[in-house]
VMD Tcl script that draws the C-alpha trace (Angstrom):
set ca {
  {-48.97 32.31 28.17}
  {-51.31 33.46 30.90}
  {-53.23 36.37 30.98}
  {-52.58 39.44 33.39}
  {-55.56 39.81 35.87}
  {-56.68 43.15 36.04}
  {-56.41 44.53 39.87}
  {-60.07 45.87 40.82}
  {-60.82 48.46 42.41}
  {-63.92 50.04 44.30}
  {-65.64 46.82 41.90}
  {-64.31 48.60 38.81}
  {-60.98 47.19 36.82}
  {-58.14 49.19 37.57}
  {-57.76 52.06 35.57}
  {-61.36 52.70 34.97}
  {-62.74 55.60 37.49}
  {-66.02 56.88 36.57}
  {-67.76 60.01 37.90}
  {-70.90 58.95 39.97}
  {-73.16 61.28 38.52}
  {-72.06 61.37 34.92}
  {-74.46 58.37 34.33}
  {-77.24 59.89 36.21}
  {-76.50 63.25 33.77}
  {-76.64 61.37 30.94}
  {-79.99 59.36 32.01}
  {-81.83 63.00 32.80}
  {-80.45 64.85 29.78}
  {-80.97 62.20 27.17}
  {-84.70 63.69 25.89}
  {-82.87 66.85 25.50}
  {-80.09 65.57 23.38}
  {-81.99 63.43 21.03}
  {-84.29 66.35 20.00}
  {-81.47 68.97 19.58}
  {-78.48 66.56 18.46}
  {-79.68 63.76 16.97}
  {-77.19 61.24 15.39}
  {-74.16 62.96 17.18}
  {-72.01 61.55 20.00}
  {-72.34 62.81 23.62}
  {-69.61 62.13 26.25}
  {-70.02 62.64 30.02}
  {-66.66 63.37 31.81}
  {-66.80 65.08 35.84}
  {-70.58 66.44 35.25}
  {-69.71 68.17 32.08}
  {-71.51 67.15 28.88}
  {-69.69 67.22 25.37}
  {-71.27 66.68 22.00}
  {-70.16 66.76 18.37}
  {-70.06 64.99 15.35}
  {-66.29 63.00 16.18}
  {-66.80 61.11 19.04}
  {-63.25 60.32 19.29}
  {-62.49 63.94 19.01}
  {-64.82 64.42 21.97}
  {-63.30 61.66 23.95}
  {-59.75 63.29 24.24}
  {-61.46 66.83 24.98}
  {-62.96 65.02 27.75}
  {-59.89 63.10 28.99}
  {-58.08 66.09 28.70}
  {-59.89 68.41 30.60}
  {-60.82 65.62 33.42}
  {-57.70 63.38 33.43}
  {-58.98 61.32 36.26}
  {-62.28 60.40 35.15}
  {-63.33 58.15 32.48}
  {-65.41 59.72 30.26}
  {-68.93 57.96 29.36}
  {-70.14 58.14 25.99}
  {-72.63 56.70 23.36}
  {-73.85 58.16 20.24}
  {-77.11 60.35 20.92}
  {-80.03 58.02 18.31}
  {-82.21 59.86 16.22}
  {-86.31 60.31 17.13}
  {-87.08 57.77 14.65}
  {-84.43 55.01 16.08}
  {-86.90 55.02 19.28}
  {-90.43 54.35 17.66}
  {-91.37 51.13 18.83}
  {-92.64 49.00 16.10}
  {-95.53 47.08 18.57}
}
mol new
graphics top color blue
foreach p $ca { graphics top sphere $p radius 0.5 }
foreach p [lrange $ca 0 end-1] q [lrange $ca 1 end] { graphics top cylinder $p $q radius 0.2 }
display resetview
């Protein structure tokens, strides 16, 4: 049986629409987050930042409230996690 090819669009898959500057938000806040929420989730969804201990809980607050985005997310590490060990 062969596998359905995924149309792309815009050099995404189709289906998957990210916000331009979700990534960007998520690059600049990131120092923020991991000193006031570390070892919680953070999703980025239209420029709006959501964070809480479900991240699957987060993820259909996000799709939710921005139905045409796709929300970014990643779990926010903990001080420790970035210590180099050099």
């Amino acid at each position: 049986m062969k596998a359905k090819k995924r149309r792309k669009r815009n050099g995404y898959a189709a289906g998957y629409n990210p916000d331009p500057r979700d990534e960007k938000i998520l690059r600049e806040k990131m120092d923020g987050l991991v000193r006031k929420y570390p070892g919680q989730y953070v999703i980025v969804s239209g420029g709006e930042i959501f964070v809480g201990r479900d991240g699957a809980a987060l993820d259909r607050k996000a799709r939710k409230k921005h139905p045409n985005v796709t929300p970014l997310g990643c779990p926010i590490p903990k001080p420790e996690d970035l210590v180099c060990a050099l």
